[in-house]
VOBA-1610 file (N, C-alpha, C; in pm, whole numbers, padded with zeros to 5 digits, always signed):
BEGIN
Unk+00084-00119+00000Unk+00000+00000+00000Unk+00089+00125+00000Unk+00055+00228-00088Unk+00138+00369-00073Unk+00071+00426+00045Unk+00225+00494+00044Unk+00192+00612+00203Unk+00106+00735+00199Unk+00078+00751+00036Unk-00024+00808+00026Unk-00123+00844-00082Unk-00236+00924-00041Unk-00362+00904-00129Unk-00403+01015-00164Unk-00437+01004-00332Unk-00521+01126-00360Unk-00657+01100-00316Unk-00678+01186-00296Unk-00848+01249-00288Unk-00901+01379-00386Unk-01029+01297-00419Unk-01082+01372-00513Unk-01248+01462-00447Unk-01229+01551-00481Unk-01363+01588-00403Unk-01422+01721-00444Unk-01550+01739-00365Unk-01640+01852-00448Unk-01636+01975-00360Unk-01575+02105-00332Unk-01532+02182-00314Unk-01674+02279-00251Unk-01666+02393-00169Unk-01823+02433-00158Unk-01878+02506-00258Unk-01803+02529-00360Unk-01824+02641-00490Unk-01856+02518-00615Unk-01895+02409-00574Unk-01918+02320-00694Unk-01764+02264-00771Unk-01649+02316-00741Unk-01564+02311-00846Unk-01508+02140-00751Unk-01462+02077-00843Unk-01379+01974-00811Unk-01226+02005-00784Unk-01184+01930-00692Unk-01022+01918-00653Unk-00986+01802-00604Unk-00844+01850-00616Unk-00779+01650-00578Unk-00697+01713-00438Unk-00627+01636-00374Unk-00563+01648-00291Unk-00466+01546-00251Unk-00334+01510-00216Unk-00236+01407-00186Unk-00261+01373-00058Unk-00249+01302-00030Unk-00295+01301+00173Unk-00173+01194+00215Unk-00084+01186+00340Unk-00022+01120+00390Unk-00087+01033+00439Unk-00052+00904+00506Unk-00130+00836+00563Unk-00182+00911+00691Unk-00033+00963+00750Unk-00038+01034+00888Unk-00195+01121+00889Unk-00228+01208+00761Unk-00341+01259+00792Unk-00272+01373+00707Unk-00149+01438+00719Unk-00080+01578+00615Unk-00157+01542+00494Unk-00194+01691+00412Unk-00195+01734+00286Unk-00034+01760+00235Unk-00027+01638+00123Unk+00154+01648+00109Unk+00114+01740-00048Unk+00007+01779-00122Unk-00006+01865-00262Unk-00166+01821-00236Unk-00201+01947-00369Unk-00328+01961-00376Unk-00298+02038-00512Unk-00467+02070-00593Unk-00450+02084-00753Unk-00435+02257-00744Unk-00468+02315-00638Unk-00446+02456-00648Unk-00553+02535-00677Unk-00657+02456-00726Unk-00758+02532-00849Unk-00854+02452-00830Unk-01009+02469-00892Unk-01058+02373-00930Unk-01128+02351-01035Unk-01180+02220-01048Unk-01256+02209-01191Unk-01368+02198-01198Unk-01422+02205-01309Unk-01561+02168-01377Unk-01593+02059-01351Unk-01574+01965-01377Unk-01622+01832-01368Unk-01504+01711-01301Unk-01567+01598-01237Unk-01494+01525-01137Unk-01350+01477-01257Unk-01401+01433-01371Unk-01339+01371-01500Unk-01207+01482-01509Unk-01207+01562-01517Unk-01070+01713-01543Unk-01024+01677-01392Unk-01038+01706-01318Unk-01000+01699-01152Unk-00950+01552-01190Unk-00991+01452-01194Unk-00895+01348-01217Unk-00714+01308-01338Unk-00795+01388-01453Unk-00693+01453-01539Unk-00616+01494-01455Unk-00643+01598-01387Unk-00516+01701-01366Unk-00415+01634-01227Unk-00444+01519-01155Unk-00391+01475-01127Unk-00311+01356-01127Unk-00381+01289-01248Unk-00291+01197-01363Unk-00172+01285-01452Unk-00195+01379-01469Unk-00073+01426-01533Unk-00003+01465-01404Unk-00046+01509-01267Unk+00103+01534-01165Unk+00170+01385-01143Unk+00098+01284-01177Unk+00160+01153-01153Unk+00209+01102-01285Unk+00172+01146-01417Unk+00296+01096-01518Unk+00415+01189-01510Unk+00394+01319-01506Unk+00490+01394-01561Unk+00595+01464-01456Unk+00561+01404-01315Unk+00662+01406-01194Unk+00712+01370-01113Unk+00728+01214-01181Unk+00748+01107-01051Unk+00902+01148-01064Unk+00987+01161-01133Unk+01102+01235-01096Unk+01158+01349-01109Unk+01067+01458-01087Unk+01076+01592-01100Unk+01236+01652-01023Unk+01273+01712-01079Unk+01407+01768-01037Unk+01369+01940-00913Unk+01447+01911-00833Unk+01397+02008-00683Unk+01479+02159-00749Unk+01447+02256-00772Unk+01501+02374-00789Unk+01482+02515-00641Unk+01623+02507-00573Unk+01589+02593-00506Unk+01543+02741-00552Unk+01470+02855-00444Unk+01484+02976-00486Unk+01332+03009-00611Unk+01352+03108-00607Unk+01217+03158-00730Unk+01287+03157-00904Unk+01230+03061-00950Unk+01261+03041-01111Unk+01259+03171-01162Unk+01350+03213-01256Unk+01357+03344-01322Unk+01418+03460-01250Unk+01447+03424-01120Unk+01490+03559-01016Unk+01668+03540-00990Unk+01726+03400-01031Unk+01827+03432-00998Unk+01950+03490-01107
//
């Protein structure tokens, strides 16, 4: 079993969002935003899981140094 879980859910403004959850109970990411429909909210967190399972860590603010 992974240490942790998205959650997908309906927001009080209707919009959908996902969220990463530790087991411990921490929010380790969340989508930032939300969507239209549960189907996009699931999208958008299939692409944080293709396109960053080995994302490279950049200290500092991109473009500022």
């Amino acid at each position: 079993m992974a240490p942790a879980t998205f959650h997908v859910y309906e927001d009080q403004s209707g919009q959908y969002r996902w969220r990463l959850v530790h087991d411990n109970g921490n929010i380790i990411a969340d989508s930032g935003e939300g969507y239209a429909s549960k189907q996009k909210a699931k999208q958008g967190l299939q692409s944080v899981k293709d396109n960053a399972p080995d994302a490279d860590v950049v200290e500092g603010n991109p473009g500022t140094e």
